[in-house]
N, CA, C and O atoms as a Tinker XYZ file with bonds, in Angstrom:
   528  protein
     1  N    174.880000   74.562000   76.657000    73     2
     2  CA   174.267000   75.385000   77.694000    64     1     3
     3  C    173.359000   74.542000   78.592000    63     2     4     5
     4  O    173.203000   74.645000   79.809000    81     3
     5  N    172.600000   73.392000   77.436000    73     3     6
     6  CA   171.738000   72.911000   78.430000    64     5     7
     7  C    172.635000   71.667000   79.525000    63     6     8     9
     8  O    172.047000   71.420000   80.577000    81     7
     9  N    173.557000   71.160000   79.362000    73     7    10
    10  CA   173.985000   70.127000   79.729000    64     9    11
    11  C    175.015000   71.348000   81.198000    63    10    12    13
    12  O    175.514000   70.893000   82.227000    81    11
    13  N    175.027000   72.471000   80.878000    73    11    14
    14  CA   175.939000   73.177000   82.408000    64    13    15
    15  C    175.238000   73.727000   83.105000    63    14    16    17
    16  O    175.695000   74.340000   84.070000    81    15
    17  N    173.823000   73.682000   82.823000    73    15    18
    18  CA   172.505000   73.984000   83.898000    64    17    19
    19  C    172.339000   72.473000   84.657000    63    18    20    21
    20  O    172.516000   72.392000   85.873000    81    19
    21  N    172.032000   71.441000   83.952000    73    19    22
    22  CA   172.279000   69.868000   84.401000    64    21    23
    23  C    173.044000   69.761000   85.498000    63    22    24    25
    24  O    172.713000   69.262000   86.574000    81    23
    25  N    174.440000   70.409000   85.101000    73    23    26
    26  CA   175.640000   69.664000   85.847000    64    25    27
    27  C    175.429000   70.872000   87.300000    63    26    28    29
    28  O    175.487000   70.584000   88.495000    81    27
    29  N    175.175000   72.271000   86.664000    73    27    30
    30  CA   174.584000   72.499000   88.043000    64    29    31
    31  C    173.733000   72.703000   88.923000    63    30    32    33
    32  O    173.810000   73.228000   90.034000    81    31
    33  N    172.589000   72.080000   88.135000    73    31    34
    34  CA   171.570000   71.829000   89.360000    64    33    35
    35  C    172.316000   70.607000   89.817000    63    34    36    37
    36  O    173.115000   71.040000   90.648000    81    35
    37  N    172.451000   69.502000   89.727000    73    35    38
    38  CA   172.945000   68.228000   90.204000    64    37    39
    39  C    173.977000   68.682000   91.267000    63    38    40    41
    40  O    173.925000   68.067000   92.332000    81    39
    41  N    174.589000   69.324000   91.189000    73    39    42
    42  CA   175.988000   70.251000   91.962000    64    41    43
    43  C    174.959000   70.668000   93.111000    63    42    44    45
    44  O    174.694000   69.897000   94.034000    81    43
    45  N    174.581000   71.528000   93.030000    73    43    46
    46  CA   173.480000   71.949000   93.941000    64    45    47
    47  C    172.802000   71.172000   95.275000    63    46    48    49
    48  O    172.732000   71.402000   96.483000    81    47
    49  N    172.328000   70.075000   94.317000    73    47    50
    50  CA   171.536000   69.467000   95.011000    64    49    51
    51  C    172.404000   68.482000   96.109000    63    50    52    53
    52  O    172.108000   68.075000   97.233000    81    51
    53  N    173.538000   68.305000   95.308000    73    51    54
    54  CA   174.163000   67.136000   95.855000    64    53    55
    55  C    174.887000   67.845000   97.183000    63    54    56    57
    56  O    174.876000   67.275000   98.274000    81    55
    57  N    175.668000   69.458000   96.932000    73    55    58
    58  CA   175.739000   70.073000   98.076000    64    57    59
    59  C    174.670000   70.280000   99.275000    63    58    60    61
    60  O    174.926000   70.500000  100.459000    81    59
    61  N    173.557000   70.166000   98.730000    73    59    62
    62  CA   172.338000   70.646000   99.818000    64    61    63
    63  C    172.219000   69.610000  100.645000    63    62    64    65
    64  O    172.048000   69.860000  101.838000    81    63
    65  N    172.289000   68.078000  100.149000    73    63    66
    66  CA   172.230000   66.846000  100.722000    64    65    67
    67  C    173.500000   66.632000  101.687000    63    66    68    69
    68  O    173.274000   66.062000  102.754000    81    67
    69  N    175.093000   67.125000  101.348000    73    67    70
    70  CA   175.974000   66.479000  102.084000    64    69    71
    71  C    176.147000   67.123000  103.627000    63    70    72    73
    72  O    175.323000   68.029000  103.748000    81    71
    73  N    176.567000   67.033000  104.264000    73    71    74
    74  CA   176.805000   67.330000  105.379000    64    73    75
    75  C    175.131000   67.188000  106.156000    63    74    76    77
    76  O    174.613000   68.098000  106.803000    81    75
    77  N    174.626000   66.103000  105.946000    73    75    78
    78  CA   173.196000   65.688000  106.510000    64    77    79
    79  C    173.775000   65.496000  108.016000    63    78    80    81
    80  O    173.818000   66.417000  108.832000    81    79
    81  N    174.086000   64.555000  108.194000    73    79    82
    82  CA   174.564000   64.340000  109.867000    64    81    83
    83  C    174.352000   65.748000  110.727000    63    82    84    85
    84  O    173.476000   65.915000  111.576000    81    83
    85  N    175.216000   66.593000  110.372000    73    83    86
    86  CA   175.603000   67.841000  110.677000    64    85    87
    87  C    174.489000   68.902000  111.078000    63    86    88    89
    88  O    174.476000   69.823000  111.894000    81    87
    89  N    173.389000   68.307000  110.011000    73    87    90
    90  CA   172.223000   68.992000  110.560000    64    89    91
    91  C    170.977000   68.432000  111.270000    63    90    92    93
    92  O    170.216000   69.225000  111.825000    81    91
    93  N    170.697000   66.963000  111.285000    73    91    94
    94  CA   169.504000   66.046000  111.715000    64    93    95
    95  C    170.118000   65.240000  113.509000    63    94    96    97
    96  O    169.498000   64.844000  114.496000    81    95
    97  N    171.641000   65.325000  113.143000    73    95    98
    98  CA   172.450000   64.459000  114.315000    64    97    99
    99  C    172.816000   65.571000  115.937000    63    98   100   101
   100  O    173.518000   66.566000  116.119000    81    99
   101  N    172.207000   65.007000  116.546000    73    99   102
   102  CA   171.995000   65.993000  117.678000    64   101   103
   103  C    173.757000   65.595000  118.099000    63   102   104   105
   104  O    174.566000   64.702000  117.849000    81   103
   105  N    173.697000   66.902000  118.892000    73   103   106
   106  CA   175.334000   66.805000  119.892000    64   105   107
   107  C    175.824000   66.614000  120.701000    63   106   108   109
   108  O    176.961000   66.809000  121.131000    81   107
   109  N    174.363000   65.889000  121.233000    73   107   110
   110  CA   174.627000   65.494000  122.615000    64   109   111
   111  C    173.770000   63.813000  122.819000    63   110   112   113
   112  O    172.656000   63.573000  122.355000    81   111
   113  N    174.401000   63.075000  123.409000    73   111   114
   114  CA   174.007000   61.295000  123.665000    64   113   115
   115  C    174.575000   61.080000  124.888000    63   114   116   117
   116  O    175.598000   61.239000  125.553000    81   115
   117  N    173.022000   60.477000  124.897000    73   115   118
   118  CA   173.167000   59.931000  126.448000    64   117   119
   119  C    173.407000   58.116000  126.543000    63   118   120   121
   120  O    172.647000   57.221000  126.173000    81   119
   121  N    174.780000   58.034000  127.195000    73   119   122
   122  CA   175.136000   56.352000  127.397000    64   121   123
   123  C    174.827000   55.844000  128.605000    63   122   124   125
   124  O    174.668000   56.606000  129.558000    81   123
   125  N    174.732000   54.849000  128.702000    73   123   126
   126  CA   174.414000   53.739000  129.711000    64   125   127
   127  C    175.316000   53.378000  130.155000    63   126   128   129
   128  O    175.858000   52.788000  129.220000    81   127
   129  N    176.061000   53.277000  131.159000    73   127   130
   130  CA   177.291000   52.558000  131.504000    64   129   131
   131  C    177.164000   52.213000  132.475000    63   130   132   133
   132  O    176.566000   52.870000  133.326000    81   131
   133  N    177.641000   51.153000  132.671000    73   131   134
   134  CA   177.449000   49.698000  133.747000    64   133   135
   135  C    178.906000   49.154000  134.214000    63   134   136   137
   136  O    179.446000   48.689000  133.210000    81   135
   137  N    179.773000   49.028000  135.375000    73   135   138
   138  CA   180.938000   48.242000  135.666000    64   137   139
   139  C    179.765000   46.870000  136.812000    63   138   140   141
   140  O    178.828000   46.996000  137.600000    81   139
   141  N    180.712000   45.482000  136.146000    73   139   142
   142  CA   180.281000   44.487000  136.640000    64   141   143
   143  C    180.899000   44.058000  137.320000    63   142   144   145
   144  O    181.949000   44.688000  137.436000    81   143
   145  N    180.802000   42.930000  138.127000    73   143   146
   146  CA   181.705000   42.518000  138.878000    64   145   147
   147  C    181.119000   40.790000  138.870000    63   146   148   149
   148  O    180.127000   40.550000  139.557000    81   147
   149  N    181.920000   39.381000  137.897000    73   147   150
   150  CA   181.285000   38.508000  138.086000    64   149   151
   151  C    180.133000   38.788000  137.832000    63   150   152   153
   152  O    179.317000   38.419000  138.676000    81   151
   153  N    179.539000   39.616000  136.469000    73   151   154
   154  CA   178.324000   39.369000  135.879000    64   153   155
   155  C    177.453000   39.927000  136.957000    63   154   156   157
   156  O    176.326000   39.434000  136.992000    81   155
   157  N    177.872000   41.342000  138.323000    73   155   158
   158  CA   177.110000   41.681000  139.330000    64   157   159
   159  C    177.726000   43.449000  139.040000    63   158   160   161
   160  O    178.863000   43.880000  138.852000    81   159
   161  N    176.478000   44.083000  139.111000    73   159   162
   162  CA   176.744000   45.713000  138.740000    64   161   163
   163  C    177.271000   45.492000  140.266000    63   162   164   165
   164  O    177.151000   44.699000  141.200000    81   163
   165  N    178.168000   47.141000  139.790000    73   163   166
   166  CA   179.125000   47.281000  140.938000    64   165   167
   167  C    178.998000   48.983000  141.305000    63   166   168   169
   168  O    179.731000   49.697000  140.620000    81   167
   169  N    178.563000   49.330000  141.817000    73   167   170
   170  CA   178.499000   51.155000  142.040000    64   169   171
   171  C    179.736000   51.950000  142.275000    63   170   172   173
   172  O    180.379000   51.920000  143.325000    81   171
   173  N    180.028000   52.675000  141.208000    73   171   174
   174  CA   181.082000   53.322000  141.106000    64   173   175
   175  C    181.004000   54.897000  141.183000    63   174   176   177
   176  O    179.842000   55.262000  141.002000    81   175
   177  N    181.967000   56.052000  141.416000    73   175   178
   178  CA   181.318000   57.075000  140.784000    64   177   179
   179  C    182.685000   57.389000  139.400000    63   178   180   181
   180  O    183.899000   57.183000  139.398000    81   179
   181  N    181.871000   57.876000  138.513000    73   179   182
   182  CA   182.954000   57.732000  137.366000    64   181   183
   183  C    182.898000   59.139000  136.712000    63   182   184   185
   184  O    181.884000   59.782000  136.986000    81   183
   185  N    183.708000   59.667000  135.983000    73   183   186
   186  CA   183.811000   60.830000  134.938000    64   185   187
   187  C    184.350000   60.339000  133.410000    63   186   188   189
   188  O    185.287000   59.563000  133.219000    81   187
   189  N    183.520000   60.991000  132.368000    73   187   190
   190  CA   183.421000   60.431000  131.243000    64   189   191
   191  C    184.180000   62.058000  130.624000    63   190   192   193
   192  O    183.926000   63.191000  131.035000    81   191
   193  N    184.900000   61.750000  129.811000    73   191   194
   194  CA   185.475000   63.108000  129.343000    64   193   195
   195  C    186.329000   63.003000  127.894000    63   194   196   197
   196  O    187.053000   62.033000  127.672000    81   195
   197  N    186.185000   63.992000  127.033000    73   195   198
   198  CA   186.472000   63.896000  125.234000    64   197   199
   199  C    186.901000   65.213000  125.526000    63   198   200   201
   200  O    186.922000   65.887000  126.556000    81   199
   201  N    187.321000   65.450000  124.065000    73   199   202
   202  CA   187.649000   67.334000  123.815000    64   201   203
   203  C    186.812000   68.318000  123.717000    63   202   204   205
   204  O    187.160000   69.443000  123.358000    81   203
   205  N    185.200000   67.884000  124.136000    73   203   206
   206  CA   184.382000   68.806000  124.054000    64   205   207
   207  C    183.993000   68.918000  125.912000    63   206   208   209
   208  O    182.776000   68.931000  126.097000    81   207
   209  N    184.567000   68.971000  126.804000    73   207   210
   210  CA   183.982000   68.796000  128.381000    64   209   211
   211  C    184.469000   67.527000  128.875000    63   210   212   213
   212  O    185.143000   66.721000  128.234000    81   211
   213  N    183.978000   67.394000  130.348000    73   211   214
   214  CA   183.558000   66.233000  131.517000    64   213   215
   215  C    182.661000   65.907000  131.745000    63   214   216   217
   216  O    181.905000   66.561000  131.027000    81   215
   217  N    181.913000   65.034000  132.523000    73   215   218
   218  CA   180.932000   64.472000  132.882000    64   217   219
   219  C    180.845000   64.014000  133.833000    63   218   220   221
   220  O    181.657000   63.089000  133.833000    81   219
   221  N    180.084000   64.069000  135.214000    73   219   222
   222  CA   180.202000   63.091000  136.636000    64   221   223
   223  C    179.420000   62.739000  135.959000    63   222   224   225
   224  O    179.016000   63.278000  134.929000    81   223
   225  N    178.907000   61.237000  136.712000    73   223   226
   226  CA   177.694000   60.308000  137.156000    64   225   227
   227  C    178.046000   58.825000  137.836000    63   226   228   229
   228  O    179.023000   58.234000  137.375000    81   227
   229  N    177.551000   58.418000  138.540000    73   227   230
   230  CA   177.163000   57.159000  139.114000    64   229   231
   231  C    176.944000   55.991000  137.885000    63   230   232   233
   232  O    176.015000   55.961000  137.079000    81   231
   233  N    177.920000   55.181000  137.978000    73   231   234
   234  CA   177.399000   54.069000  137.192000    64   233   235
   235  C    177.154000   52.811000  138.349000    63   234   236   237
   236  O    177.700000   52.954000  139.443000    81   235
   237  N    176.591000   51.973000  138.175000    73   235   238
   238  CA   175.244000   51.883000  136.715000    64   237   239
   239  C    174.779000   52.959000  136.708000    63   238   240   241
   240  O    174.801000   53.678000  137.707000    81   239
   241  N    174.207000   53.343000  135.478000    73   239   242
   242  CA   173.624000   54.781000  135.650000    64   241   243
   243  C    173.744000   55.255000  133.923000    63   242   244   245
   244  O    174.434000   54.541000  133.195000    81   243
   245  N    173.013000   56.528000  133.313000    73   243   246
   246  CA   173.566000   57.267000  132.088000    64   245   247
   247  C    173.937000   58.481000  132.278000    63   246   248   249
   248  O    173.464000   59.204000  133.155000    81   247
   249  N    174.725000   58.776000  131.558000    73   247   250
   250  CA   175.518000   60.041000  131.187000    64   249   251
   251  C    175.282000   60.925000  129.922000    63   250   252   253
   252  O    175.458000   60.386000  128.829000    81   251
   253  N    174.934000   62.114000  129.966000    73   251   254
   254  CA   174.896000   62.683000  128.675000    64   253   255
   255  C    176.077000   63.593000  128.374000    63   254   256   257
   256  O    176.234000   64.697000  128.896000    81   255
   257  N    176.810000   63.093000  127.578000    73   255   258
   258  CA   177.637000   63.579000  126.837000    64   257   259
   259  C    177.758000   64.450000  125.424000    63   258   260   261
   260  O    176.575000   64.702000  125.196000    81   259
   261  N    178.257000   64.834000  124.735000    73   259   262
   262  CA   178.479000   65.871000  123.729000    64   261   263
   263  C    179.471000   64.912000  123.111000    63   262   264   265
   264  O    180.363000   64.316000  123.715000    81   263
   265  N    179.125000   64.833000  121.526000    73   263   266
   266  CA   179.665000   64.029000  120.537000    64   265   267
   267  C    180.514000   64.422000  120.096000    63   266   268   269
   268  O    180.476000   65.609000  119.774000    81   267
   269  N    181.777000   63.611000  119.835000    73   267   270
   270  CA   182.445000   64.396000  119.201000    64   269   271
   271  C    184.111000   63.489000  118.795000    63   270   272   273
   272  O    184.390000   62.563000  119.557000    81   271
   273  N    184.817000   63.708000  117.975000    73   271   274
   274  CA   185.359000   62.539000  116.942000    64   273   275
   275  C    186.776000   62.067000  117.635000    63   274   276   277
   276  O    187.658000   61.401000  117.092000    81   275
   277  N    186.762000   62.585000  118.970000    73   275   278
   278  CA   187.618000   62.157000  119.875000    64   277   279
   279  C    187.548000   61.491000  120.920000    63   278   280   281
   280  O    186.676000   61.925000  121.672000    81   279
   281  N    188.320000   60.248000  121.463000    73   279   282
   282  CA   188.320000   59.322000  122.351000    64   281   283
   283  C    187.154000   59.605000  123.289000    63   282   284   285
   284  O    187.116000   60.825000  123.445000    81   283
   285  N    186.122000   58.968000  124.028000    73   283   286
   286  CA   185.787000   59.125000  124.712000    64   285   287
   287  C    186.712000   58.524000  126.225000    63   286   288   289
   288  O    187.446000   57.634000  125.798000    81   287
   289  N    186.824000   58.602000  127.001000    73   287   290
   290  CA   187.566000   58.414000  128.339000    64   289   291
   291  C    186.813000   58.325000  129.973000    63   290   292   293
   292  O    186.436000   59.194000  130.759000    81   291
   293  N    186.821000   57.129000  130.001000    73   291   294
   294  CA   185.918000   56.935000  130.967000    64   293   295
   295  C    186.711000   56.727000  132.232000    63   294   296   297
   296  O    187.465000   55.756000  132.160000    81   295
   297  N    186.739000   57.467000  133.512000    73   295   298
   298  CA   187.727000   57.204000  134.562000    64   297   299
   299  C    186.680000   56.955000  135.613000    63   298   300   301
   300  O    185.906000   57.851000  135.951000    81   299
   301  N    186.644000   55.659000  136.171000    73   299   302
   302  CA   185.875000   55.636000  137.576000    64   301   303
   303  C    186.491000   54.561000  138.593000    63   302   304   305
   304  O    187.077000   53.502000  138.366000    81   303
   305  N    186.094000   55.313000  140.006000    73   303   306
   306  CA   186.623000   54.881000  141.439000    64   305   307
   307  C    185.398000   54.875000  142.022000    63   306   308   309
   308  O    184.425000   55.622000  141.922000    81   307
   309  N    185.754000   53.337000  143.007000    73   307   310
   310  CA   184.635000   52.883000  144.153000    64   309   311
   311  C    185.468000   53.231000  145.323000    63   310   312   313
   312  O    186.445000   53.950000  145.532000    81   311
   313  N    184.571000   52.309000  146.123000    73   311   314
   314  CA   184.560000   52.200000  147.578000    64   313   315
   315  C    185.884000   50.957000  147.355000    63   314   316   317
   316  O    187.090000   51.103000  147.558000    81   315
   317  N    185.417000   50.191000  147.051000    73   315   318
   318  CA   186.000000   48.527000  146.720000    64   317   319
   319  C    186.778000   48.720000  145.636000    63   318   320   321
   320  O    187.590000   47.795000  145.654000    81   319
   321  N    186.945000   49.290000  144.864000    73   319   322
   322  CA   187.325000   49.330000  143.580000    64   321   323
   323  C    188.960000   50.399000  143.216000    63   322   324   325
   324  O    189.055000   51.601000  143.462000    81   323
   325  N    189.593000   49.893000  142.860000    73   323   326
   326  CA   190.631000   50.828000  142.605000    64   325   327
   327  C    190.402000   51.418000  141.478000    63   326   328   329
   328  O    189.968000   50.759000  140.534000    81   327
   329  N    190.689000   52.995000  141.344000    73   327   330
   330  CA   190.732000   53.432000  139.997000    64   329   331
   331  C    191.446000   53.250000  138.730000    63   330   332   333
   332  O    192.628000   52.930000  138.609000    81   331
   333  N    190.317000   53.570000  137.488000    73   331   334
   334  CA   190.690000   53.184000  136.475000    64   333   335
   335  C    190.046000   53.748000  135.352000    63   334   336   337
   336  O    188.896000   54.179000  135.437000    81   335
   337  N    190.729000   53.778000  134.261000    73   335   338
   338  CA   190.348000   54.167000  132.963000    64   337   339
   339  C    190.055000   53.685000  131.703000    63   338   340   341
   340  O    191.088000   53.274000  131.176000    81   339
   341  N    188.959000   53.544000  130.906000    73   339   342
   342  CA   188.581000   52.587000  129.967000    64   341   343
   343  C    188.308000   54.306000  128.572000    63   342   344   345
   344  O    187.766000   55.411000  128.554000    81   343
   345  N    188.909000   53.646000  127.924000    73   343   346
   346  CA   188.656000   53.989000  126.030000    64   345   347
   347  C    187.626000   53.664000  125.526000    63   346   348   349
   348  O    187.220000   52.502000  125.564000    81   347
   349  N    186.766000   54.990000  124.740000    73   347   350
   350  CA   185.611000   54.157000  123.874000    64   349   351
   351  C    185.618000   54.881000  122.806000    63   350   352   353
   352  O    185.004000   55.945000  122.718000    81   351
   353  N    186.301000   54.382000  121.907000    73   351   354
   354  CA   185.745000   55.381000  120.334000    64   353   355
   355  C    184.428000   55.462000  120.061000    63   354   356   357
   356  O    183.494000   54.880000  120.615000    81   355
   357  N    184.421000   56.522000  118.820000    73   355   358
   358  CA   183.448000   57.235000  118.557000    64   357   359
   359  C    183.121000   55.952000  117.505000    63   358   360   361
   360  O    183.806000   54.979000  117.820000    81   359
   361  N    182.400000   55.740000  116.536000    73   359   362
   362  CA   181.631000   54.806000  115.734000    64   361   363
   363  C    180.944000   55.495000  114.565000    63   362   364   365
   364  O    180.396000   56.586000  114.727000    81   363
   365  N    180.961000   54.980000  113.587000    73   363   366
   366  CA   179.829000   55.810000  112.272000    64   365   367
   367  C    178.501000   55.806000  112.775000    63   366   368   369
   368  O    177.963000   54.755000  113.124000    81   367
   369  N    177.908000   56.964000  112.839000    73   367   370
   370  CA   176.758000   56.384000  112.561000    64   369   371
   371  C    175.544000   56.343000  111.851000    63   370   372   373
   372  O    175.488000   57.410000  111.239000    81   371
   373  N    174.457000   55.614000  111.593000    73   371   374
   374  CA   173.067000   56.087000  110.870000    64   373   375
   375  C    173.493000   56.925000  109.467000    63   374   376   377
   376  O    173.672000   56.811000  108.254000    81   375
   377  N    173.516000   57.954000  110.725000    73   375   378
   378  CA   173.317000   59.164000  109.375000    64   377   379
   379  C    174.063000   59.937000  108.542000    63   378   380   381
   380  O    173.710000   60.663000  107.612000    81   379
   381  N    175.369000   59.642000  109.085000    73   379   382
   382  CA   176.897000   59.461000  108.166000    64   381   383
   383  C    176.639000   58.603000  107.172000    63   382   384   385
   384  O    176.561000   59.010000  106.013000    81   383
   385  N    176.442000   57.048000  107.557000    73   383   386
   386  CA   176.042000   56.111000  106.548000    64   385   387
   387  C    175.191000   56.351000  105.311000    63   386   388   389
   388  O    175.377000   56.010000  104.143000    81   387
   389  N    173.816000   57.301000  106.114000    73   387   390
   390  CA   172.985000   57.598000  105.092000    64   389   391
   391  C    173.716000   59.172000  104.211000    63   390   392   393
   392  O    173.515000   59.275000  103.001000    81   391
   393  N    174.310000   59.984000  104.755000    73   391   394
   394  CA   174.945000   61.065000  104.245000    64   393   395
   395  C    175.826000   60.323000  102.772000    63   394   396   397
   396  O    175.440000   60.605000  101.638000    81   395
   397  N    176.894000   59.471000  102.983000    73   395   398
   398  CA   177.584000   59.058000  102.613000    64   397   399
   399  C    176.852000   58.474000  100.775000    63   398   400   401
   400  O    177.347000   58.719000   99.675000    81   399
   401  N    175.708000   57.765000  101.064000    73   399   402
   402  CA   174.957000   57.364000  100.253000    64   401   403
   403  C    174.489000   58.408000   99.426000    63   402   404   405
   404  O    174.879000   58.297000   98.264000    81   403
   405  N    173.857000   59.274000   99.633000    73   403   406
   406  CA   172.847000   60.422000   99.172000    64   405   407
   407  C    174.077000   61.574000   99.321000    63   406   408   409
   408  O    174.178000   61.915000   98.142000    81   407
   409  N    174.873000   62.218000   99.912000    73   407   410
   410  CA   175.608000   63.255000   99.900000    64   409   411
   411  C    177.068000   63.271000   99.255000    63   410   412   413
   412  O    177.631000   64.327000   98.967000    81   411
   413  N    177.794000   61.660000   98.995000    73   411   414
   414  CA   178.731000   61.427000   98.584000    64   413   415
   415  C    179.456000   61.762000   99.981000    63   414   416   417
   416  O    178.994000   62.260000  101.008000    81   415
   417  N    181.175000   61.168000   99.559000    73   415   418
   418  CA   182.151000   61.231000  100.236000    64   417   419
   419  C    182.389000   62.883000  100.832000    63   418   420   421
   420  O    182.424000   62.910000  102.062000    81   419
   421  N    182.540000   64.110000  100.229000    73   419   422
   422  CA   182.564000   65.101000  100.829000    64   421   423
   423  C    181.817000   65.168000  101.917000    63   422   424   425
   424  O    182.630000   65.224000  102.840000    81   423
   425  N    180.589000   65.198000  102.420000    73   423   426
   426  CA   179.325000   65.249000  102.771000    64   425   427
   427  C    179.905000   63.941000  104.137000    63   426   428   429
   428  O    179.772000   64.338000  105.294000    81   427
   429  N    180.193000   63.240000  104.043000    73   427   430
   430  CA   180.542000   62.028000  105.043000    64   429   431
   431  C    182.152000   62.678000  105.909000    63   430   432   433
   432  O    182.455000   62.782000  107.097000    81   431
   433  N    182.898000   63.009000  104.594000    73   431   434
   434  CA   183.963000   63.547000  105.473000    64   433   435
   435  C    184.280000   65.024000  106.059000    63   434   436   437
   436  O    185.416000   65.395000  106.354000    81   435
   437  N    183.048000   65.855000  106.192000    73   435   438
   438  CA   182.717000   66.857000  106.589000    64   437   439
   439  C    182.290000   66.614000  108.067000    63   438   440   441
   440  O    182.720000   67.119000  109.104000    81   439
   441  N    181.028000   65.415000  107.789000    73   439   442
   442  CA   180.473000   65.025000  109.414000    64   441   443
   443  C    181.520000   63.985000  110.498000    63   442   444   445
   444  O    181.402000   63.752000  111.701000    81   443
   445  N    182.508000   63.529000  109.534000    73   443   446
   446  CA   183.796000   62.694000  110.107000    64   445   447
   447  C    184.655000   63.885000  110.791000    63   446   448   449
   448  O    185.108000   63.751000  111.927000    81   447
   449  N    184.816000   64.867000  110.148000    73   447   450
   450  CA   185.873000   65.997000  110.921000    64   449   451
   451  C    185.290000   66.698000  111.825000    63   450   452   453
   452  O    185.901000   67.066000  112.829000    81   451
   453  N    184.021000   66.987000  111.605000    73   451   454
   454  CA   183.096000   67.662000  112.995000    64   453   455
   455  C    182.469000   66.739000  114.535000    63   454   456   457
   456  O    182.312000   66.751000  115.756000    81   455
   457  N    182.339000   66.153000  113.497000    73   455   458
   458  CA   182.431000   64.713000  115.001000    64   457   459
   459  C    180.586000   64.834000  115.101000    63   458   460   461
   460  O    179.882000   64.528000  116.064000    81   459
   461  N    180.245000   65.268000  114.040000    73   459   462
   462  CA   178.516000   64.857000  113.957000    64   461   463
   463  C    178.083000   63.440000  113.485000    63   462   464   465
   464  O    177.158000   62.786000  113.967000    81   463
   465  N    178.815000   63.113000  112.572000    73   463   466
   466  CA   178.717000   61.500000  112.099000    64   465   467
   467  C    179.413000   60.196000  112.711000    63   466   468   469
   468  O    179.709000   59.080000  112.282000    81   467
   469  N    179.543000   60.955000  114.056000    73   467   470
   470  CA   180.471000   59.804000  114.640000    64   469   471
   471  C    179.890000   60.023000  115.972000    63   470   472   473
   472  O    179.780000   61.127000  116.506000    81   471
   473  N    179.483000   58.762000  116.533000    73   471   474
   474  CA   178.906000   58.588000  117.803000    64   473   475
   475  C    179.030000   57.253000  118.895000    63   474   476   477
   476  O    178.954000   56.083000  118.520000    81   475
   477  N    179.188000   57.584000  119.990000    73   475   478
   478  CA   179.575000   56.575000  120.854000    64   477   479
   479  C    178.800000   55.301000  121.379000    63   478   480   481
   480  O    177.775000   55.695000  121.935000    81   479
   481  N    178.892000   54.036000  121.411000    73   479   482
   482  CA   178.417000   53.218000  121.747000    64   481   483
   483  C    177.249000   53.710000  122.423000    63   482   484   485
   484  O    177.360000   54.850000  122.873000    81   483
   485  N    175.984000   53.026000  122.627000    73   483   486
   486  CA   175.033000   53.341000  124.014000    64   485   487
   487  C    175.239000   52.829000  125.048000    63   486   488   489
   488  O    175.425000   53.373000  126.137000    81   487
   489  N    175.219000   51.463000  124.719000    73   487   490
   490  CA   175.882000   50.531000  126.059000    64   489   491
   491  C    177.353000   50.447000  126.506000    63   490   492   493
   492  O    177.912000   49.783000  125.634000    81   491
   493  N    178.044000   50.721000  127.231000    73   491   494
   494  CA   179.046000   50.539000  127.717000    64   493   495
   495  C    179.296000   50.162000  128.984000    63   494   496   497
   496  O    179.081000   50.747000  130.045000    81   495
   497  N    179.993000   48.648000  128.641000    73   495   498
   498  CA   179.573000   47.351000  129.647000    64   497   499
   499  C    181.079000   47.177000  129.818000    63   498   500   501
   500  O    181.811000   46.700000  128.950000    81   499
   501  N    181.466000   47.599000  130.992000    73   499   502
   502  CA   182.936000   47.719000  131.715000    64   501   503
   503  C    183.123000   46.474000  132.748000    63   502   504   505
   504  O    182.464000   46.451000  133.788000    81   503
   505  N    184.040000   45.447000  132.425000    73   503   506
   506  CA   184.159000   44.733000  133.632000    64   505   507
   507  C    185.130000   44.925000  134.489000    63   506   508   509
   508  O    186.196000   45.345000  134.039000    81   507
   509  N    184.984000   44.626000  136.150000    73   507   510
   510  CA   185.922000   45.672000  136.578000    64   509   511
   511  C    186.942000   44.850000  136.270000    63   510   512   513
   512  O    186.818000   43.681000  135.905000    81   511
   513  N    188.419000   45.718000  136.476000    73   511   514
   514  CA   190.001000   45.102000  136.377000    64   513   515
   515  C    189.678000   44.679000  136.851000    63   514   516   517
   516  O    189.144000   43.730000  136.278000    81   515
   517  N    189.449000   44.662000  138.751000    73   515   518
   518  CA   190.291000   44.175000  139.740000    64   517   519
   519  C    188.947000   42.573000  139.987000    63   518   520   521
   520  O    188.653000   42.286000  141.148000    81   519
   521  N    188.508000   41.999000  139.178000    73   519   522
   522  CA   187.952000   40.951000  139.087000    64   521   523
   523  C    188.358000   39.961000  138.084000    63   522   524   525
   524  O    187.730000   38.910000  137.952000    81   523
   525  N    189.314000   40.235000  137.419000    73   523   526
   526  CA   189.967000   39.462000  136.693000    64   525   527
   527  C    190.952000   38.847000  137.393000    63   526   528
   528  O    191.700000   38.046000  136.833000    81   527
């Protein structure tokens, strides 16, 4: 009796801990994104877009976006610049890592399928194509 009170408080606790991300990891991040040209920012206007929305903004410049465990997609056109599209996956982060530790694997692959434990670069440093 005493050892299936053990196993479920431990059960308990270990549920209360997993899916941490999910609750401390905000849903929205704001990135920095920069297109260069020869190591020279280049002013673009661009749209950043995943399965949760779009995004205008001016790069150089940041964008706040909504997290989430699908491609991010960055499409931007200048003056000078022909249009184009750059890929940025999502990344573990922090508090997945720390979930993972303290919440176990359930708890990590809960915030992996919701797209709370997975978050996008801050910096995103684009050089343009058409300077290559």
């Amino acid at each position: 009796m005493r050892a299936t009170l053990k196993l479920l408080a431990c059960t308990a606790v270990a549920s209360l801990l997993s899916g941490c991300a999910s609750l401390i990891a905000d849903d929205v991040q704001e990135l920095r994104v920069k297109l260069t040209c020869r190591s020279k920012p280049v002013a673009v206007t661009c749209t950043a877009r995943n399965n949760l929305g779009s995004w205008r903004f001016i790069s150089p410049g940041t964008v706040q976006v909504k997290t989430d465990a699908s491609m991010l997609e960055i499409n931007c056109k200048g003056q000078y610049v022909p249009e184009f599209t750059v890929s940025v996956p999502p990344l573990p982060s922090w508090e997945m890592a720390g979930n993972l530790l303290v919440g176990g694997i359930f708890g990590a692959a809960l915030d992996a399928y919701n797209g709370t434990g997975l978050r996008y670069p801050e910096n995103v440093d684009i050089k343009n194509p058409a300077c290559e």
